[in-house]
C-alpha positions in Angstrom: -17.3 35.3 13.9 -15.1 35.5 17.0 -13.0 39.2 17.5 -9.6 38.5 18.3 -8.6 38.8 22.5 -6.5 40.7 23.9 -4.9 41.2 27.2 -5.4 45.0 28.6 -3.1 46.9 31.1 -3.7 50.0 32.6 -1.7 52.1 30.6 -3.6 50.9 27.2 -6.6 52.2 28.2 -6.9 55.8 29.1 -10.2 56.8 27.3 -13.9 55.4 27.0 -16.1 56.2 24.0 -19.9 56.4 23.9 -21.6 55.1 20.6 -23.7 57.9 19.0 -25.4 56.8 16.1 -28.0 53.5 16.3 -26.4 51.2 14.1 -22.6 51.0 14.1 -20.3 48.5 12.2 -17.1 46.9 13.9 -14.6 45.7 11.7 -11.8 43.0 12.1 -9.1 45.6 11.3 -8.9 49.3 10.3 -10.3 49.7 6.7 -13.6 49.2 4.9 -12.8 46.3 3.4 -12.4 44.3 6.3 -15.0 42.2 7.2 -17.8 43.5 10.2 -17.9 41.3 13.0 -20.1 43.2 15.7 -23.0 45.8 15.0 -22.6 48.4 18.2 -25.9 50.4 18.6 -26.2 53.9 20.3 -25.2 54.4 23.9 -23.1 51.8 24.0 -19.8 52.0 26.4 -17.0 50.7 24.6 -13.1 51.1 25.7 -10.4 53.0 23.5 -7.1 51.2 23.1 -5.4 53.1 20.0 -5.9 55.4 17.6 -5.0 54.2 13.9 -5.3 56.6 10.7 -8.4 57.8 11.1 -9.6 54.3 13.0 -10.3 53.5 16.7 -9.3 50.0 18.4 -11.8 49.5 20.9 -12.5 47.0 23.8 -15.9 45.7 24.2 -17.4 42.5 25.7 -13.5 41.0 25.9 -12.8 41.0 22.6 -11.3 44.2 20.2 -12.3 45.6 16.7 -12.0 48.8 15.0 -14.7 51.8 14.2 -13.8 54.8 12.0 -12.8 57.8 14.4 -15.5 60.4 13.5 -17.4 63.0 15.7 -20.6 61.9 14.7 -19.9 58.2 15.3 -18.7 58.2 19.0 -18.1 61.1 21.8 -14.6 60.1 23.3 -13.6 61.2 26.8 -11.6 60.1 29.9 -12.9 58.6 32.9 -10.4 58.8 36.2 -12.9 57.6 39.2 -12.4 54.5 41.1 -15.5 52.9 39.5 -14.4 53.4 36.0 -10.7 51.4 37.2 -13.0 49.0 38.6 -14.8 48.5 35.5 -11.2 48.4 34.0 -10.2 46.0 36.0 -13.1 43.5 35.6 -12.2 43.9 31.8 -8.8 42.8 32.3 -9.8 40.2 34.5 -12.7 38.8 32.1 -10.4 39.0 28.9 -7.5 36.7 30.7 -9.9 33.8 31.4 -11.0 34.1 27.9 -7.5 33.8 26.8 -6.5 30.9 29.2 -9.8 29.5 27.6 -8.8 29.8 24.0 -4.9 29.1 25.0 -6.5 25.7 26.5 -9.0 25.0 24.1 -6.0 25.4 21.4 -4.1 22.9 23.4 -6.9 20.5 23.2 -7.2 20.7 19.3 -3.4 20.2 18.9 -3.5 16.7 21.3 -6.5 15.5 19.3 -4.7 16.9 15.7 -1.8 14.9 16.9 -4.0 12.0 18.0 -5.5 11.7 14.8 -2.2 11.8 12.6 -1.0 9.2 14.7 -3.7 7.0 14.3 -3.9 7.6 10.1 0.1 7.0 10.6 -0.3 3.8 12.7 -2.7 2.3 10.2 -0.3 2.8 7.3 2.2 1.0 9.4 0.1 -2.0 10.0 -1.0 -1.9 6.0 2.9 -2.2 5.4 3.3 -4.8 8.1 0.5 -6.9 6.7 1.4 -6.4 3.4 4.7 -7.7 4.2 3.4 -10.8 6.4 1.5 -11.5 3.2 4.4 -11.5 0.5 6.5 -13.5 3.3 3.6 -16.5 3.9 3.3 -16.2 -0.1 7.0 -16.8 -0.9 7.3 -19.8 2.1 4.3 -21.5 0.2 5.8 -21.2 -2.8 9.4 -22.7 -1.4 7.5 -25.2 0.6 5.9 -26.2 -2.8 9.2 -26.2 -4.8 10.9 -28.3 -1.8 7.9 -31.2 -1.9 8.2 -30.8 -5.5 12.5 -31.8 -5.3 11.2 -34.2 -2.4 8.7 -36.0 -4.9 11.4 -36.0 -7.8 14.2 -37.7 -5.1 11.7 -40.1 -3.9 10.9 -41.4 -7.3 14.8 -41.6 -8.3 15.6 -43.2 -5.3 12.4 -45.7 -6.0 14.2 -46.6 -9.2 17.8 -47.2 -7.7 16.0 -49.0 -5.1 14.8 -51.3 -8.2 17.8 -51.6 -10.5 19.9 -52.5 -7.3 17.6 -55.3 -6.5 17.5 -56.2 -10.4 21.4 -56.1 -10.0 21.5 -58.2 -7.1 19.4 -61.3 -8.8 21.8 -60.9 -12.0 24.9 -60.9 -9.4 23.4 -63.8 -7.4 22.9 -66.0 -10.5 26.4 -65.5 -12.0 28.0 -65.9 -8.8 26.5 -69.7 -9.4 27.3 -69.5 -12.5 30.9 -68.7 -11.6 30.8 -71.8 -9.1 30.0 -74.5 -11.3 32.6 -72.4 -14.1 35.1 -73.1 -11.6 34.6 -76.9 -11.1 34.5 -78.2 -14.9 37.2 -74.7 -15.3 37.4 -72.7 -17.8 40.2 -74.5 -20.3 38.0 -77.8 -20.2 34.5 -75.3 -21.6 37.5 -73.9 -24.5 38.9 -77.5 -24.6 35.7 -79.0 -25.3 35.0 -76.8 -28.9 35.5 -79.4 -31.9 37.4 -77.0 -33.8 39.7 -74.2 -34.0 36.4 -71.5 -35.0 34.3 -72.6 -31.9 36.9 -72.3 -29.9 37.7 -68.8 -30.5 33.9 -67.8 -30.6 33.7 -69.5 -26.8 36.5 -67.5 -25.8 35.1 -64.2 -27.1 31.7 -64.9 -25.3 33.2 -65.8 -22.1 35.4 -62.6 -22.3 31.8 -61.0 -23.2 30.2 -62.6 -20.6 33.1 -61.5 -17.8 33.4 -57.8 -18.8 29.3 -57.3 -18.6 29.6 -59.0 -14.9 32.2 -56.7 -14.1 29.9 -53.6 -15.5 26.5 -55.0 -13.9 29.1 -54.8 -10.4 30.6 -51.8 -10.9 27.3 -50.3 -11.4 26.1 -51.7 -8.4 28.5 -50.1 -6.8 27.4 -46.9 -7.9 24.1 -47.4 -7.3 24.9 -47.7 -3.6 26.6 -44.5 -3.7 24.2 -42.7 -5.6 21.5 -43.7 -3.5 23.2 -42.9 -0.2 23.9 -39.6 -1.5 20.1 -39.2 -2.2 19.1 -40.8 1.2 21.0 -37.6 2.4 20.1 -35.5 0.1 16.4 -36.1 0.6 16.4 -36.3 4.7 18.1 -32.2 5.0 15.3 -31.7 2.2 12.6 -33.1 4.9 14.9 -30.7 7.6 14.6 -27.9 5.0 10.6 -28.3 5.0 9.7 -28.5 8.4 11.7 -25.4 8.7 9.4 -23.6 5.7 6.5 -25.0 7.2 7.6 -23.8 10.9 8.3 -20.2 9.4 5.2 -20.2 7.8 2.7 -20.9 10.8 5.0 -18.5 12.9 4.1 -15.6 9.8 0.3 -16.8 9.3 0.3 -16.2 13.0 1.8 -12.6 12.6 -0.5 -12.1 9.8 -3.0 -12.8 11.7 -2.0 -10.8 14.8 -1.6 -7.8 12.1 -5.1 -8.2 10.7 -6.5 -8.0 14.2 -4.9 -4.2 14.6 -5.6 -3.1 11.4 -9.4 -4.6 12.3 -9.2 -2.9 15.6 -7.8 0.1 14.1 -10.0 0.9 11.3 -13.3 0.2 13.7 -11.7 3.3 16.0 -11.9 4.8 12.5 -15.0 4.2 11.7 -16.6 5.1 15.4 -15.3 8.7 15.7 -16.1 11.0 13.1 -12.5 13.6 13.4 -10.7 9.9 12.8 -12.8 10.0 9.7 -12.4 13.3 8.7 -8.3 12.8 9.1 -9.1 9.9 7.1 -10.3 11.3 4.2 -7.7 14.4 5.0 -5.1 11.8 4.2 -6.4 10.3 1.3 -6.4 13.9 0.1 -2.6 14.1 0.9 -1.8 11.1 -0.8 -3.8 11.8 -4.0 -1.6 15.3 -4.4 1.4 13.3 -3.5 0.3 10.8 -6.5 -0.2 13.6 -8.7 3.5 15.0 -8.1 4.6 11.3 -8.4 3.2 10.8 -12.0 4.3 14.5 -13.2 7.7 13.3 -11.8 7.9 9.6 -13.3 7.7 10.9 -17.2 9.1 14.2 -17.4 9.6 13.7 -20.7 6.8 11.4 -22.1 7.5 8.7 -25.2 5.4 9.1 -28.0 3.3 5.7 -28.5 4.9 5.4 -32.6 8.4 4.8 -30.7 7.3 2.4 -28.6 5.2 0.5 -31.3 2.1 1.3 -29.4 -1.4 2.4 -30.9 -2.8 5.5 -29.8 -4.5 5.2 -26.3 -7.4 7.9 -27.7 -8.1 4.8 -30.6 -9.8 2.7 -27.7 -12.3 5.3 -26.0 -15.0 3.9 -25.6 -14.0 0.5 -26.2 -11.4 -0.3 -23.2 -12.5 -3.1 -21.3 -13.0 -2.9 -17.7 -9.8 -4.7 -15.6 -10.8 -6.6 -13.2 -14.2 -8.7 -13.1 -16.3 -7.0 -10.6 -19.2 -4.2 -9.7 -18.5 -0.5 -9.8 -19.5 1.2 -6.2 -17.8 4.1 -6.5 -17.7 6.8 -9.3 -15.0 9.8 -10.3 -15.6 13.3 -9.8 -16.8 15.1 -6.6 -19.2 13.2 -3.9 -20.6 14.7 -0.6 -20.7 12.5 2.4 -23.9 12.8 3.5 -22.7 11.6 7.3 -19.9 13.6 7.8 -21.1 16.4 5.8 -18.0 17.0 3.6 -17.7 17.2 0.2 -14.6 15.7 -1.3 -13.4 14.7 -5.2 -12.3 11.3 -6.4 -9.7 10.7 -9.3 -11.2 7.7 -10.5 -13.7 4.6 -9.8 -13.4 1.9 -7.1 -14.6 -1.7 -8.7 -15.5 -4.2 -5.4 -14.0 -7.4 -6.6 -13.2 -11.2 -4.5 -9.8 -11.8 -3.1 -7.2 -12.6 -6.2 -9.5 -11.7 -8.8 -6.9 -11.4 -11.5 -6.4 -7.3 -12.8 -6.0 -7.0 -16.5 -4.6 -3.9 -18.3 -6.8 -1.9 -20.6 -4.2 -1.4 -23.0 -0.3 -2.0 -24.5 1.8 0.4 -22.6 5.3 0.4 -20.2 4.8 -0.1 -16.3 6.8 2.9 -15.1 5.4 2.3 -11.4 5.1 -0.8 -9.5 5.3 -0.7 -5.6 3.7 0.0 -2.2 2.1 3.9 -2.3 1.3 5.2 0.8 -2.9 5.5 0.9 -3.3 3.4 -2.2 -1.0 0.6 -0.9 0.2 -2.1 -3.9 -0.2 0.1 -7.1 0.7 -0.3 -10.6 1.2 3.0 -13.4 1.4 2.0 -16.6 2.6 4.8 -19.3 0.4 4.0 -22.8 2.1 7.0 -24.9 1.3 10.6 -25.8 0.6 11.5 -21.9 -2.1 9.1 -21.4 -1.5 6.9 -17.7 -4.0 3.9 -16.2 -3.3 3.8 -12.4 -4.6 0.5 -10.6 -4.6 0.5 -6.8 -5.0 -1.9 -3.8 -4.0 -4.8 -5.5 -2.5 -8.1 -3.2 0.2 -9.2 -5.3 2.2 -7.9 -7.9 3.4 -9.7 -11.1 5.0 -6.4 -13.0 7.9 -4.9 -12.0 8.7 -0.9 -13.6 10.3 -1.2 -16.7 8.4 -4.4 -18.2 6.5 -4.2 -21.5 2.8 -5.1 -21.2 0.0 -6.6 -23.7 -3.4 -5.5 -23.7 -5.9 -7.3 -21.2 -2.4 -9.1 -19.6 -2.9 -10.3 -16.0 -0.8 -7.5 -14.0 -1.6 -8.1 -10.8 -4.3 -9.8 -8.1 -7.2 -7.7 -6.3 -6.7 -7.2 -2.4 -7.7 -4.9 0.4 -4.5 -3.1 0.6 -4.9 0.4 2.3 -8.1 0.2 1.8 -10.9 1.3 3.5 -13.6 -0.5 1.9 -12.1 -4.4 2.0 -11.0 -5.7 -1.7 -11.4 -3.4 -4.6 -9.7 -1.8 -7.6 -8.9 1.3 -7.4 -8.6 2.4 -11.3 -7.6 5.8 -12.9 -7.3 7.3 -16.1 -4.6 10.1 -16.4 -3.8 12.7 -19.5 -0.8 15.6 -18.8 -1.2 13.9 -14.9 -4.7 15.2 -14.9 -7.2 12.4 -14.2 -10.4 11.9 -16.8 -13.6 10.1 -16.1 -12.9 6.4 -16.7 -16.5 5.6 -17.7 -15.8 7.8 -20.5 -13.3 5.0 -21.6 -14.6 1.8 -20.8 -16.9 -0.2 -23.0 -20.5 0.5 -21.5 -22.4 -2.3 -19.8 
């Protein structure tokens, strides 16, 4: 272990003291229980810088430490010539390059701390960026769809317009010739011609008939026109409207893809330099204690599962089924890496999964969490009663929001790769009191 440096001055040191005994224990600060960092043995020329109930501070090789001040320990005395304030001096000089050293080499850890935060930092900012691309292309596909959807629909209505004006048209161009020849025999010689009274009145009624359905058949015409002028209007903005959709959609496929590229780019620098790595997994430890305050914080006051008409979550271990179809490559508890040589403790399993694999709850419950969380990116909490939480990371899209009431094995959300390290996967807890269990424990075996 390193002593701690000091710089000297020529007032501090005014003695010299000569080791005595063969074996000698120097000790971080003055007491018995502080650690020994330097074993002096006899003869040795050390420098005395204070005296300390009962303790010496001494100087020795540039660095200080402390020795109990006893006779039989160490023979103190002064030394005034030249070569002993030469010797002084060199000491002084030797222990300020060691401290412009360790003042430098301090410096350098603090650029490359600061480095490293800024990288884990950027990376979260491109998971939110790309996460947002994503939501954005999702929701233009689904307007594009609904607008060639209203498209279809006005092309079909304005199909049949099309149709019952052209069946109007025939009707209008026949009783138009019907009208003609009306008007050369007229229409007091077709009432004149009846042979009695009774046909007369029933050829009046049926030419009154026959009148008041042209005048409909043209009036509707008329409205046909109308209506399908309307929809002629209607349905070229609708074509405006989805060129725009479809231009805003390439323009966010394209900043999707620009955002995959960094995060690509970004989590290969990761994965090349081992301190990225470590800050890495640093952060993922941040974020799993700022998950645990977050779930202590979301229920202060759990609901019992008999007022929510829920049945007890401890009735399923065992028997839960796992939510999403897909291969477990990660377990819960502690892990070592054996590359980077650090041991570090999961909260729960990873399941590797494709790309929209649908993620099921493992039982009834309330979502009381359903948004972006730093270092576990989309994430769902769902509260089952009496303390007991699932927790399902990662996930692409989002089909919960916090409040809603959930089914067992209901489609909650889709797998995806957000903030994750390891592509698309689940991330999947089980919680009791905010203290995560072992899901395997839970889930059906096999």
């Amino acid at each position: 272990m390193m002593l701690v440096t000091a710089e000297l001055t020529g007032s501090q040191v005014s003695q010299v003291g000569i080791i005595t005994v063969d074996r000698l224990n120097v000790r971080k600060g003055p007491g018995k229980d502080e650690p020994i960092i330097r074993v002096l043995t006899k003869r040795t020329e050390v420098l005395i810088l204070a005296h300390h109930n009962g303790w010496l501070k001494i100087w020795y090789k540039g660095s200080t430490g402390y020795i109990r001040n006893r006779e039989k320990y160490i023979t103190l005395g002064k030394k005034n010539t030249e070569d002993n304030l030469s010797g002084i001096e060199q000491a002084q000089a030797e222990a300020k390059d060691i401290h412009r050293k360790i003042e430098i080499h301090k410096a350098e850890l603090q650029k490359f701390k600061i480095e490293e935060s800024t990288v884990i930092s950027r990376l979260n900012k491109i998971e939110r960026a790309l996460n947002k691309s994503w939501r954005r292309v999702n929701a233009l596909k689904k307007e594009r769809e609904s607008v060639e959807k209203e498209i279809g629909k006005t092309e079909t209505s304005i199909n049949k317009i099309k149709k019952k004006i052209r069946e109007n048209e025939r009707y209008t161009s026949e009783r138009l010739v019907a009208h003609f020849k009306l008007s050369l025999t007229g229409r007091v010689q077709v009432l004149a011609s009846a042979e009695s009274m009774h046909e007369l009145l029933i050829r009046k009624k049926a030419l009154e008939h026959i009148l008041n359905y042209d005048e409909k058949i043209l009036n509707e015409h008329t409205e046909n026109k109308t209506r399908l002028i309307e929809l002629l209007e209607r349905q070229k903005a609708r074509k405006k409207d989805k060129i725009k959709v479809e231009n805003d959609l390439k323009y966010q496929i394209r900043m999707m893809s620009v955002e995959k590229t960094k995060r690509s780019k970004l989590l290969g620098e990761i994965r090349s330099r081992k301190s990225l790595q470590l800050a890495s997994i640093d952060s993922l430890k941040q974020a799993a204690i700022a998950l645990d305050e977050t779930i202590l914080k979301l229920r202060p006051e759990p609901i019992p599962t008999s007022s929510k008409g829920l049945k007890k979550f401890t009735l399923y271990k065992g028997l839960l089924k796992i939510p999403v179809k897909g291969t477990i490559m990660s377990r819960f508890g502690s892990y070592k890496d054996s590359r980077l040589k650090v041991v570090n403790f999961r909260s729960g399993i990873e399941i590797k999964a494709d790309m929209g694999e649908p993620i099921r709850t493992v039982c009834s419950g309330q979502v009381i969490y359903s948004s972006w969380f730093k270092g576990y990116g989309n994430m769902i909490i769902i509260d089952h009663g009496d303390n007991y939480y699932t927790v399902y990371a990662h996930a692409q899209e989002i089909f919960k929001r916090k409040g809603d009431m959930v089914e067992i094995n209901e489609v909650i959300a889709t797998v995806g790769d957000t903030a994750s390290m390891r592509g698309s996967v689940l991330y999947f807890e089980i919680r009791h009191h905010g203290k995560p269990v072992d899901p395997l424990k839970w889930l059906q075996s096999g």
